[in-house]
N, C-alpha and C positions, 0 to 999 in steps of 0.2 A: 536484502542480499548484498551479498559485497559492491558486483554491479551497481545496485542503488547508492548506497554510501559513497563511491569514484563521481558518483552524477552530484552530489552535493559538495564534494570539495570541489568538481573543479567550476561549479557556477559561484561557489566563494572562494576562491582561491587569490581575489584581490583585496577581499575585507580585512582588515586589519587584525592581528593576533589576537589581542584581546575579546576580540568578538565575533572569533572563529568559533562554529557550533562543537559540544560533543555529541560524538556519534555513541550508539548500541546498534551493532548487527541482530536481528533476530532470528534470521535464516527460517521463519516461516513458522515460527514459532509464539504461541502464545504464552505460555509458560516464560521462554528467553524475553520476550518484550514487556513481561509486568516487570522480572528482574534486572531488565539492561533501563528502562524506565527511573523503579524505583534506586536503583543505580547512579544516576542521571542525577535524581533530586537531591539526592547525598554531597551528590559534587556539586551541588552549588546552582544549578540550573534555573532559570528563569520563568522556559515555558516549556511546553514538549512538543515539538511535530512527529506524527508518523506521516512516513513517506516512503511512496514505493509502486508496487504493481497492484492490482488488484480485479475481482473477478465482478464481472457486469450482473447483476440482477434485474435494471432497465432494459428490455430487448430494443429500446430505442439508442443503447449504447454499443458505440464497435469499438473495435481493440486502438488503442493511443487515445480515446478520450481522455481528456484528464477529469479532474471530478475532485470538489473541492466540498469538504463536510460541512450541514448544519448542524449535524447530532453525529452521534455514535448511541447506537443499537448492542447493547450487550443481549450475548446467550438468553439471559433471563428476561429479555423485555426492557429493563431501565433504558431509561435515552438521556445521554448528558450532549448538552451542547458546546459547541465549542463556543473558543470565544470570538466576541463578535464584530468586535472592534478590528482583531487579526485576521477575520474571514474579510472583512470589508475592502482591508486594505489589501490584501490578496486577489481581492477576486478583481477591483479596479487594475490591481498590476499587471495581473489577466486579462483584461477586458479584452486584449485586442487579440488573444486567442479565442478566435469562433468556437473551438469545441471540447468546452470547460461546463460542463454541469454540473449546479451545487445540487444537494441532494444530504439525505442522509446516509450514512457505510454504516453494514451491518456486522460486526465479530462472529467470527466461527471457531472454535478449538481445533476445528479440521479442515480439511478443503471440502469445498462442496465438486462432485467432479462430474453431476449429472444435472443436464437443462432441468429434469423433474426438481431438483433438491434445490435447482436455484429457484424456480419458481413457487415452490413454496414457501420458499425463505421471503421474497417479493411481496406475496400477497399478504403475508403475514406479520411482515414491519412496513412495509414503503418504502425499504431502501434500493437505493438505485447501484448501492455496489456493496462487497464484500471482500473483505481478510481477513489474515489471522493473528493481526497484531494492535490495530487499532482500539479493541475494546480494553484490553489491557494497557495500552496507554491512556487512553480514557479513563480508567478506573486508578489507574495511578495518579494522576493530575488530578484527578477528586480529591484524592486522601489525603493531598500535598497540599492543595488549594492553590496550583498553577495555573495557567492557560494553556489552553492544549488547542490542536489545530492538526487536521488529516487531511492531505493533498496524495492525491495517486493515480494512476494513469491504469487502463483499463489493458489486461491481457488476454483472459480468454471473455467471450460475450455469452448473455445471458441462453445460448442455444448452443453453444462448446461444449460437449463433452472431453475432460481431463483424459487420458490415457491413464491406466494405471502405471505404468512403468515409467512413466515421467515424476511421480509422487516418492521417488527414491534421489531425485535433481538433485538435493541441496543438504551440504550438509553443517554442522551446528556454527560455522564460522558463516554461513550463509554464500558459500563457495560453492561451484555447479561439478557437480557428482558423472560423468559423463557415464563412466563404467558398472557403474550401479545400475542405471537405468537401460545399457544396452543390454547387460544381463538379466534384465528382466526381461525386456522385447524381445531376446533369442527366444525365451520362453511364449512370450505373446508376440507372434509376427504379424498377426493381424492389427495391431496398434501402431507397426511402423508408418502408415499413411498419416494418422494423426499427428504423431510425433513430431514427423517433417513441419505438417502444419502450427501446430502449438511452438516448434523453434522459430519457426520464421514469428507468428505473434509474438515471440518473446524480443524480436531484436525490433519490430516495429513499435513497440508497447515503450519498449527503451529509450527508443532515440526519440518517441512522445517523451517521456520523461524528462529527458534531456533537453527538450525543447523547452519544456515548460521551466524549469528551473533556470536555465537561459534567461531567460524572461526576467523571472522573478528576481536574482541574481542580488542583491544582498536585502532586498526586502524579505527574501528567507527571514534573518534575523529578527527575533521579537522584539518589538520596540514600540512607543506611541506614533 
């Protein structure tokens, strides 16, 4: 989301030009993040991170966990791992965030927007979180022979059910849609309880983000 993107320039915003990251907004999109990716590796790109929100499949996860990849889980089953050299020094720069769990993230083409759909998705790979952008970074960093690396902070938890009228949020610049999604809820007003709650997760999930990158703050950059 664009959100995400503001979270990573302003934890680099003192690293030097040259080795200022490029960004791809995906806006939730698996399709936009194989092309904003393979995008990426045209221009010259080093490694790939995906970074961002993402939905809890650990019931042992609540919303601002961060959650740092040992694989990515595509649709099909394959599992590519990241690299591990970048996980290591990541998770040390983490270290002193208590609530950072590595785990595998499992890819989705869709949102998952019910506890049932995340729990089968759980028992089924062992991943402890889920998006929709991360396998297609992964699959792109394959084909390129980059390293790739998925850090993201948890928004809804593996017992949230999504509203439907919040899945209208976003749209292709990865910019939040507000009037989409009330014109949905006029229609389903039974979903404005949830709504409330999924915004407030959405601004606690963030300023996780924020923190985390904080942190991290120019060890983002891939490097040895």
């Amino acid at each position: 989301m664009a959100s995400e993107a503001a979270i990573v320039r302003a934890a680099l915003r003192d690293v030097p030009a040259p080795f200022q990251p490029k960004l791809a907004i995906a806006g939730a999109s698996s399709a936009r993040a194989a092309e904003g990716a393979r995008r990426l590796v045209i221009e010259g790109v080093e490694a790939l991170l995906s970074f961002g929100l993402a939905g809890g499949l650990d019931p042992a996860l609540d919303t601002g966990d961060g959650v740092l990849a040992r694989a990515v889980v595509l649709p099909d089953g394959t599992r590519i791992e990241t690299d591990a050299a970048w996980r290591a020094r990541l998770g040390d720069a983490l270290a002193a965030n208590g609530r950072v769990a590595l785990g595998d993230v499992a890819g989705a083409d869709a949102a998952l927007a019910t506890p049932a759909e995340k729990a089968r998705l759980y028992r089924a790979t062992g991943a402890i979180a889920v998006d929709m952008e991360s396998h297609a970074v992964a699959a792109a960093a394959r084909a390129a022979g980059v390293p790739f690396m998925v850090l993201r902070a948890i928004l809804d938890t593996a017992s949230d059910a999504i509203p439907e009228a919040a899945l209208a949020g976003l749209d292709a610049s990865g910019n939040a849609r507000a009037l989409p999604v009330l014109a949905r809820a006029i229609l389903r007003p039974w979903e404005f309880p949830a709504l409330i709650r999924l915004g407030r997760a959405n601004r606690a999930a963030l300023a996780s983000l924020g923190r985390l990158a904080a942190d991290l703050g120019p060890a983002f950059v891939f490097g040895p």
